[in-house]
N, C-alpha and C positions, 0 to 999 in steps of 0.2 A: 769223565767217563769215556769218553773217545778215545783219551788218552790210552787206551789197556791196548796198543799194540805192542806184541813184542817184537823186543831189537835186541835185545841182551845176550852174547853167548854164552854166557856163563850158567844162565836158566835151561838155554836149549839142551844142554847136556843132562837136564834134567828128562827132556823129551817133548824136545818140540815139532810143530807140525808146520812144514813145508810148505808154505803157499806158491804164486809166482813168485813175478818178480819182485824183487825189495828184500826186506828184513824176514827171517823169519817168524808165523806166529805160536805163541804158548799156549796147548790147550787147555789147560787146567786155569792160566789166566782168564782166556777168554770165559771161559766157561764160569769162574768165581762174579766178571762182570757181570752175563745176563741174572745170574741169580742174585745179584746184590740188588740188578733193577728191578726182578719179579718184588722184591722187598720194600723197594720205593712203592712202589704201585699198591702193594698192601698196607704199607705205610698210610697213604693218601685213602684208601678205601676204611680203615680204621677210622684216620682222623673225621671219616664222615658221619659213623657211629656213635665214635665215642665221646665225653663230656672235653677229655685233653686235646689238644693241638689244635692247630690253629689252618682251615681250607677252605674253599668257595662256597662249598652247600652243604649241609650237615642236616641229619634225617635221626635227632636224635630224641625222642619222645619216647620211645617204647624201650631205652635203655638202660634197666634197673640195674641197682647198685651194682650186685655180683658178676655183672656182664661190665661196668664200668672199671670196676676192679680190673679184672681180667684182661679188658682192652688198654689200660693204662700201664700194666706189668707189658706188656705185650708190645708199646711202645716206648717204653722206655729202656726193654732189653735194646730193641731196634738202635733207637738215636745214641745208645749208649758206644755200637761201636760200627754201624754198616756204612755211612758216609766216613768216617776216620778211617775204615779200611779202605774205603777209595780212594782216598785223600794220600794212603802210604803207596797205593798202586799207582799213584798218578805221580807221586814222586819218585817211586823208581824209574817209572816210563822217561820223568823229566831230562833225569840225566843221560839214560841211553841216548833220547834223542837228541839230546844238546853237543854232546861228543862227537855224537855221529854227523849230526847236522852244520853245527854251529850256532851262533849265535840269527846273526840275519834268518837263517832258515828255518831256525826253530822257534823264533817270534814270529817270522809270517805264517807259518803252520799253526803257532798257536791261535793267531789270532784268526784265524779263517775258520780252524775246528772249533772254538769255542765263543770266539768275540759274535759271527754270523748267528750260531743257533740262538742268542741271547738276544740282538735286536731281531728277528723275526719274533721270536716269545713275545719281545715286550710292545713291537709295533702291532702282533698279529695276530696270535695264536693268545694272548690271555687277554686282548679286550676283545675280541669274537666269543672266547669260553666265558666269561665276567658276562658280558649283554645277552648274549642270545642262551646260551644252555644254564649257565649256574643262577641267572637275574642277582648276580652280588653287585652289579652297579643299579643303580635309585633314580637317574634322571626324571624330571617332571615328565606329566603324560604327555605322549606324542614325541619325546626328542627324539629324533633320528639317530642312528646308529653313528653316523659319520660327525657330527656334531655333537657327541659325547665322548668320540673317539677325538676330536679335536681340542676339546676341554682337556682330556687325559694329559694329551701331548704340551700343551701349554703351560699346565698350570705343573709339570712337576710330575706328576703322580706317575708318568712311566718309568720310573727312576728307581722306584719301587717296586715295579710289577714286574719281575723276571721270574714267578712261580718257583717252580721248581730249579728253576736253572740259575739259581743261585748258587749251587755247585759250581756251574761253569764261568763265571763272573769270579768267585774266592780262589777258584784255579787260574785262572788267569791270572790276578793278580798274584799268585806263589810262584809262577812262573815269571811272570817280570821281572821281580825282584832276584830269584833263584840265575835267570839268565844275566844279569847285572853283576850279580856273585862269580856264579861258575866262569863266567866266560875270562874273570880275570883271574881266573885260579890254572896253572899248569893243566891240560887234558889231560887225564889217566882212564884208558882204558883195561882197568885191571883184574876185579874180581878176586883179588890174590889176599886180601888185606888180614886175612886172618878167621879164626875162629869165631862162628855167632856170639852174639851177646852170650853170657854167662848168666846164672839164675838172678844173683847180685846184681847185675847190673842194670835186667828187666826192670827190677824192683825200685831199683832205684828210678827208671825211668817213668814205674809206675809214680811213682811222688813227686816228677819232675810234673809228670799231666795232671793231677791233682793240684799241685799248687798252683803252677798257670791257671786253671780252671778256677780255684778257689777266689786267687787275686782277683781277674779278671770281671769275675762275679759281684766282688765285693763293690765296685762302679757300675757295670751293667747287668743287671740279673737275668738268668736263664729265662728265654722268651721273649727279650722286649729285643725287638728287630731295627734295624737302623738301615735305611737302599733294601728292604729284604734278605736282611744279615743278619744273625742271630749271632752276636759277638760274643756272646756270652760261651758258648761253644768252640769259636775259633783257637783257645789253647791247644786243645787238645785236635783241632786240626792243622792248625801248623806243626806244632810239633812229628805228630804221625806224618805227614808231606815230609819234613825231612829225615824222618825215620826211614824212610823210603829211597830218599837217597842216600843214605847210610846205607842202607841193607844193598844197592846196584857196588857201591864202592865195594865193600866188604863181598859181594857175592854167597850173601848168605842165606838167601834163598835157597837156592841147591843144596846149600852144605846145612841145614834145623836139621836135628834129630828128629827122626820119625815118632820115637816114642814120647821124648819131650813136648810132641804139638800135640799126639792125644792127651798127655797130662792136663795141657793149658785146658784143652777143650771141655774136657770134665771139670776143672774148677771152676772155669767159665761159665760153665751152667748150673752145678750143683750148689758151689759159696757165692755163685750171682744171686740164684734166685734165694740162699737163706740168707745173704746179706741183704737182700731187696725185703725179705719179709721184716727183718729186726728193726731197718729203718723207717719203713711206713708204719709197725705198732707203734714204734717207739715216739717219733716225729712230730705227732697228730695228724695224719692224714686221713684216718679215719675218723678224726672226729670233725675231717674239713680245712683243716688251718693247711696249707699248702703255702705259703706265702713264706716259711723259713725256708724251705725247700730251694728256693729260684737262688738266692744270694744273701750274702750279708755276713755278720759276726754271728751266728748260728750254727750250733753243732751239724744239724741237719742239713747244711749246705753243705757244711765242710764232706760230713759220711757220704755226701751223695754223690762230691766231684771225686774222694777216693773209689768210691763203688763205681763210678763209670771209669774210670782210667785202669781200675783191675779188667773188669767187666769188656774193656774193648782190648787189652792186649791180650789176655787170655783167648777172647774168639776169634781176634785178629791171627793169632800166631795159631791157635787152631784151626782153622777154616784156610790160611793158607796151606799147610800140612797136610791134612787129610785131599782136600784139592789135587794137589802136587803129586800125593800117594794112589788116591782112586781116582783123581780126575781127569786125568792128562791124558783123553783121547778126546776123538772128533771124530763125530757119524754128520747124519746129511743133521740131523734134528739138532745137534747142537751146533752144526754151521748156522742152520737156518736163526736159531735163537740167538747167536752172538753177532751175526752180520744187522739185524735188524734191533738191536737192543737199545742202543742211541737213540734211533729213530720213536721209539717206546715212551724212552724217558720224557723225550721234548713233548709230542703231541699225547701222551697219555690223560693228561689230564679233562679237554673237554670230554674226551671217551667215558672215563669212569664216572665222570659228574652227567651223561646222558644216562649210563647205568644204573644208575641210583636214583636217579628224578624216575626213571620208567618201573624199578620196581619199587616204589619208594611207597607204596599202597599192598603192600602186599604181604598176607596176614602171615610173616616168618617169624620165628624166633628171630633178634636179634643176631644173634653168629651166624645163621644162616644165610641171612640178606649180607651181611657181610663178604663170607667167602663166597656167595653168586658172584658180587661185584667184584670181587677180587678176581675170580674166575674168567668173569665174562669180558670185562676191562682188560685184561692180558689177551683175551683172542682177538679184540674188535681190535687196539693198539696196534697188535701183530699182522692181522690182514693188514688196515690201513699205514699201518709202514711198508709194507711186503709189497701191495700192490698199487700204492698210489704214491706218498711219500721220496721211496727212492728210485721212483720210475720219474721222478721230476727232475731233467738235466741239472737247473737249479740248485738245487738240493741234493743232489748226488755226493758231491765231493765233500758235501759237512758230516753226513747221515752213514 
């Protein structure tokens, strides 16, 4: 997520915005980041709702079926393609910066931007939020904080606990790999390479992430986590990371038709959400049986990894389009919201879990208590990145 600096000039010609010194930045990129992170954060404030996914504290008693429903369509548009669009941003960023930088420079940069925020997460920031605000760890009565946080650290279990920032842990590791690649490949800084994908070709790349997905599934099912991996998803995250540097090669950002991304965008939501309804009548999910759904030789697997792979190119290539087209300016309010967006992601999570323990008594609707916390977790985040966070010398140069 850090990674959304731009350096590309082949983008800027699109229209980009001038900072100091350095590279220039994208505002339409910028700006696709923080709203991808408002979506994490609603993401997380769901999973506390709702009967799916899997977070620290969950307040889900008053959650009747039609609010379940609802919250579950709602997250599975989500995971279907808003991390995979990060994942293509973070691969285009990759190769800007690896040309630009090098090899040496652009591994040390990566590991400071993303290696750092990941051991603070797991040394600091999720067993503080786990003990004292979410109570997800059990130790017998009386154990000291510091002596369960030592148990943690012993036995393994930090190894596991990177929260959210598992993101930046799967990015790092595309990046390693990608700089071991690229750096023995000819530099080319081109952007010249030709014509965007073709409608053909989408398609076909849509089935490229389906089958990954599919395969992949078929050994680990969607949901069972490995270090706080969800493997089961990584097809369709590597592949999107190097779609990404496809797309810096090709310089085909700049060059998508305007009208072809609003197409995606409408099929993206209009044959997501009636493919999303065929498959749940059809499935048995309403009558409970979820368990074809994750993986396996199951038609229901299979409809569900082609429904995400349409599902995330379609919004993917819409949402950067529209963006690119209405998005690509910069006031003080979207400086403010992309400068502090990172900082969000990382410590977001005790904030919203304090959110939710305090109105967690309180006689709402369901959707209600929902967008509060969603609400109210995006201001408290935003102050405490704003004014504490990256006022810390420490943490300045990650955040």
């Amino acid at each position: 997520m850090s990674v959304a600096r731009a350096e590309s000039p082949e983008v800027s010609r699109a229209g980009a915005v001038t900072g100091g010194a350095g590279a220039p930045r994208i505002a339409f990129i910028d700006n696709l980041r923080w709203s991808m992170i408002l979506l994490v954060v609603s993401m997380h404030a769901a999973d506390t709702y709702s009967p799916f996914g899997n977070w620290y504290y969950g307040d889900k008693a008053a959650t009747g079926r039609m609010a379940a429903m609802a919250f579950g369509t709602y997250q599975v548009f989500l995971q279907a393609f808003f991390m995979s669009l990060l994942f293509a941003v973070s691969g285009y960023f990759a190769r800007a910066s690896l040309l630009r930088k090098g090899r040496a420079l652009f591994l040390r940069d990566r590991f400071l931007r993303l290696g750092v925020p990941v051991v603070l997460y797991m040394l600091l920031i999720g067993p503080v939020t786990q003990f004292y605000v979410a109570h997800s760890w059990h130790p017998p009565g009386g154990t000291p904080f510091w002596a369960e946080w030592w148990r943690h650290i012993v036995d393994g279990e930090v190894f596991s606990e990177s929260g959210p920032l598992w993101f930046c842990v799967a990015l790092l590791g595309f990046c390693l790999v990608y700089a071991g690649i690229g750096a023995a490949r000819p530099a080319r800084i081109d952007g010249k390479a030709g014509k965007p994908p073709s409608f053909v070709a989408l398609l076909g790349f849509i089935a490229a992430l389906a089958a990954a997905t599919f395969a992949i599934r078929l050994a680990i099912p969607e949901g069972r986590a490995i270090l706080n991996l969800e493997l089961g998803d990584f097809g369709q995250y590597v592949l999107m990371f190097a779609a990404g540097i496809a797309a810096h090669r090709g310089g085909w950002v700049a060059r998508w038709p305007s009208a072809a991304g609003r197409y995606w965008l409408a099929a993206g939501v209009v044959l997501g959400l009636a493919g999303w309804v065929l498959i749940v009548a059809l499935g048995g999910a309403l009558d409970g049986r979820f368990d074809a759904y994750a993986g396996g030789w199951h038609w229901p697997a299979a409809a569900k990894a082609l429904w995400e792979s349409f599902v995330c190119v379609a919004l993917s290539l819409g949402l950067l389009t529209v963006y690119r087209d209405r998005l690509n300016v910069s006031n003080p309010l979207f400086a403010f919201l992309s400068a502090n967006a990172f900082a969000v992601y990382v410590f977001h999570p005790p904030i919203l879990i304090a959110v939710t323990r305090l109105i967690s008594h309180w006689p709402a609707p369901v959707g209600s208590k929902f967008l509060a916390a969603w609400a109210l977790a995006i201001v408290g985040s935003y102050l405490f990145a704003a004014l504490v966070a990256r006022r810390m010398p420490a943490l300045r140069a990650v955040l």
